[in-house]
C-alpha positions as CSV (number, residue, x, y, z in Angstrom):
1,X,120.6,94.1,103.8
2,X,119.1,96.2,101.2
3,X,117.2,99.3,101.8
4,X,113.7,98.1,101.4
5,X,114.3,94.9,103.9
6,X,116.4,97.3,106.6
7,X,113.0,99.8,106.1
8,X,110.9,96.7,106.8
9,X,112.8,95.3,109.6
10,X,113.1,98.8,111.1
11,X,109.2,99.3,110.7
12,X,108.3,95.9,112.4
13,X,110.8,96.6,115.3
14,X,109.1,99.8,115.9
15,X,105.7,98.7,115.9
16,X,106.8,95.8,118.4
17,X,108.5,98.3,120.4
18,X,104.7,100.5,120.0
19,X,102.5,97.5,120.8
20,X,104.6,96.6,124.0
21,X,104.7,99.8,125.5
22,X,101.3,100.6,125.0
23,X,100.7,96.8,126.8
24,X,102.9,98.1,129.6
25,X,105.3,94.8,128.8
26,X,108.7,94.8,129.4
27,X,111.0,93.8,126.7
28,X,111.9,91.0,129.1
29,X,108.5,90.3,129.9
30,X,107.4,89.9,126.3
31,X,110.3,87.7,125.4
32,X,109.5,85.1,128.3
33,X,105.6,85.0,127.0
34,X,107.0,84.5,123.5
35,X,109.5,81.6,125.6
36,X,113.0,83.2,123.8
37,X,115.9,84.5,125.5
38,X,115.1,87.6,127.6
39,X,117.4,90.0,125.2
40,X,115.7,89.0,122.2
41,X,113.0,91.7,121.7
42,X,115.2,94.3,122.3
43,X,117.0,93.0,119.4
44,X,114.1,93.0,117.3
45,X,113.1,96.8,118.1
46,X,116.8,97.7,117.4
47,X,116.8,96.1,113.8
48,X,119.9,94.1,115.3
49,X,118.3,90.5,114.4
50,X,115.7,89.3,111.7
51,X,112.7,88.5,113.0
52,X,111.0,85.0,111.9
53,X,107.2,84.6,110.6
54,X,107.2,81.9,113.2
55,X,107.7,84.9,116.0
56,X,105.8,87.3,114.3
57,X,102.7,85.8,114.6
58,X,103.1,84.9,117.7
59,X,103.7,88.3,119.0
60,X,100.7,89.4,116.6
61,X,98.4,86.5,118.5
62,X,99.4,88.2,121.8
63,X,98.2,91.4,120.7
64,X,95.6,90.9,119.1
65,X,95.7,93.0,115.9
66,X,95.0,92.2,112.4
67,X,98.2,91.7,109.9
68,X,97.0,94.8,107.8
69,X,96.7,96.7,110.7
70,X,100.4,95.9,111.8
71,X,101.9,96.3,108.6
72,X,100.0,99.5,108.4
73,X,103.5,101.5,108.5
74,X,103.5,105.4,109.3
75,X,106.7,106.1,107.1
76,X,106.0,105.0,103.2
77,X,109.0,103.1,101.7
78,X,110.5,105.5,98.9
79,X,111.6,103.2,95.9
C-alpha cells in the first residue's frame, strides 16, 4: 500500500470510528445495520481491511453527512 492510500484508508477508518461514537453505535452494532460480519468495522477503523465504495456509502447514508464533509480530513496528506 503506498503512503497516500494507507493515509486515506487510515483517515476514513477514523472518521468511521468518529461518526459511530458520536452515534453511540457499537462497532458490532454498526456492522449488523450495514448486514456484514460483526468484526468488520473494527477492521475498517484499524486500517486492517479496504473498505469498498459499496460500504462507504452505505455507512455515509446512515449518517447522514455529505461526501465533502466526510472526506473533510483533519491531517493534510504531505506529498
Amino acid at each position: 500500500m503506498s503512503s497516500f492510500e494507507e493515509y486515506y484508508y487510515k483517515n476514513i477508518g477514523k472518521k468511521i470510528r468518529l461518526l459511530r461514537q458520536k452515534a453511540n453505535y457499537t462497532q458490532e452494532q454498526l456492522s449488523e445495520l450495514l448486514g456484514l460480519n460483526e468484526k468488520y468495522i473494527g477492521h475498517i477503523e484499524r486500517c486492517e481491511r479496504l473498505i469498498s465504495n459499496k460500504v462507504l456509502t452505505r455507512i455515509l447514508k446512515i449518517f447522514r453527512i455529505q461526501p465533502k464533509d466526510f472526506f473533510d480530513f483533519s491531517e493534510e496528506y504531505k506529498f
